[in-house]
Every structure is written in C-alpha cells, then in structure tokens.
N, C-alpha and C positions, 0 to 999 in steps of 0.2 A: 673336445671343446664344449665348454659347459655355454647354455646360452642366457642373457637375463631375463628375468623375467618381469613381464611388463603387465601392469594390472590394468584390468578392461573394467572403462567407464562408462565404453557405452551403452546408451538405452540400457543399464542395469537398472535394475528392480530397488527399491525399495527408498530412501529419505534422497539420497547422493545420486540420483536417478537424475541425467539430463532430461532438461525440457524442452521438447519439440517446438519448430515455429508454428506449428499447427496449436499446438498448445495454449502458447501467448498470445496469437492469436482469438483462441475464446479467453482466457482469461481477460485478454484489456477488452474484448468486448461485453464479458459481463462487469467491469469493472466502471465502463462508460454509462451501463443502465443507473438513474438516482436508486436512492435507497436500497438496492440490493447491493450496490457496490459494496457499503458499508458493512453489511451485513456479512459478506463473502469475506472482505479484506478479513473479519475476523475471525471466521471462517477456515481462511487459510493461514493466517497469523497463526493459529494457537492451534488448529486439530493436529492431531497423530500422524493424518495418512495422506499429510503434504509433501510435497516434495523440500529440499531444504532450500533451496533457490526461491523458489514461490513465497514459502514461509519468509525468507528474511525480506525479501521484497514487499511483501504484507505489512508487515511490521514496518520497514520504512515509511511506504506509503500512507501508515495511519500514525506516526507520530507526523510527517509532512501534513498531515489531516490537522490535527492537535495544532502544531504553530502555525497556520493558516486560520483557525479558525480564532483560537485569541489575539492573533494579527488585527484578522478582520472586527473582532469584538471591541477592541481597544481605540479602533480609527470609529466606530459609529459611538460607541460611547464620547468618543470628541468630538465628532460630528453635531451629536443633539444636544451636549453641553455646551457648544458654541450656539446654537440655535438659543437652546433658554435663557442666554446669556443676552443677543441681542434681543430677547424679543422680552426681557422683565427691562430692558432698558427705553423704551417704546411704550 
C-alpha cells in the first residue's frame, strides 16, 4: 500500500514560512511605533528575506496608507477652500 504524501508547511524555512503569533505580534507592535512603521512596511514590503505573508501584508498596508492619505488630502484641501471662500466673502 503506497501512502500520499503530504507536504510540510510547517514552520519551514524560507519566503512560504508560517508566521508565529509571537511574530505578529512584534510586527503590529513596531508597526504601531510613528515613523518606523513606515519605514519597516517597506522594509518588509520589498526586502528578500521576508516572509511571503508579511510581504503581501506590507504591501497592503502601504497602498491602505496611499488611499488614506489622498482621502485625507482631498477633505483638507475642501476644508481650507471652503474657509477662503467664506472669509474673501467678509
């Protein structure tokens, strides 16, 4: 009787490597510090010797960065055009 064979994912080595909750754990806590967050999302966005989880997570998180941030650009630019607006009327 021949048996299948079943391929181990766990904790292996290398991109396809699960990530521990111990893991995501430091991860969303340097991810919570300002300006290193940024710096790390891209970091693990784009380096080699991320894990592939991390990586596409990264990447999420920084285009979620991108449309949050022209979100927000777009509501104050209305913001202080409505201001200049009433205030050349006055």
């Amino acid at each position: 009787m021949e048996q299948a064979s079943i391929p181990v994912t766990e904790r292996s080595a290398g991109p396809a490597a699960v990530i521990t909750v111990g893991e995501w754990l430091v991860t969303m806590l340097i991810a919570a510090i300002p300006l290193v967050n940024v710096v790390m999302l891209f970091v693990w966005a784009f380096g080699s010797n991320t894990k592939l989880s991390k990586a596409n997570w990264a990447k999420a998180t920084l285009i979620f960065l991108v449309i949050a941030f022209v979100f927000y650009f777009l509501i104050i630019v209305t913001f202080i055009g409505g201001i200049a607006t009433l205030s050349s009327r006055y």
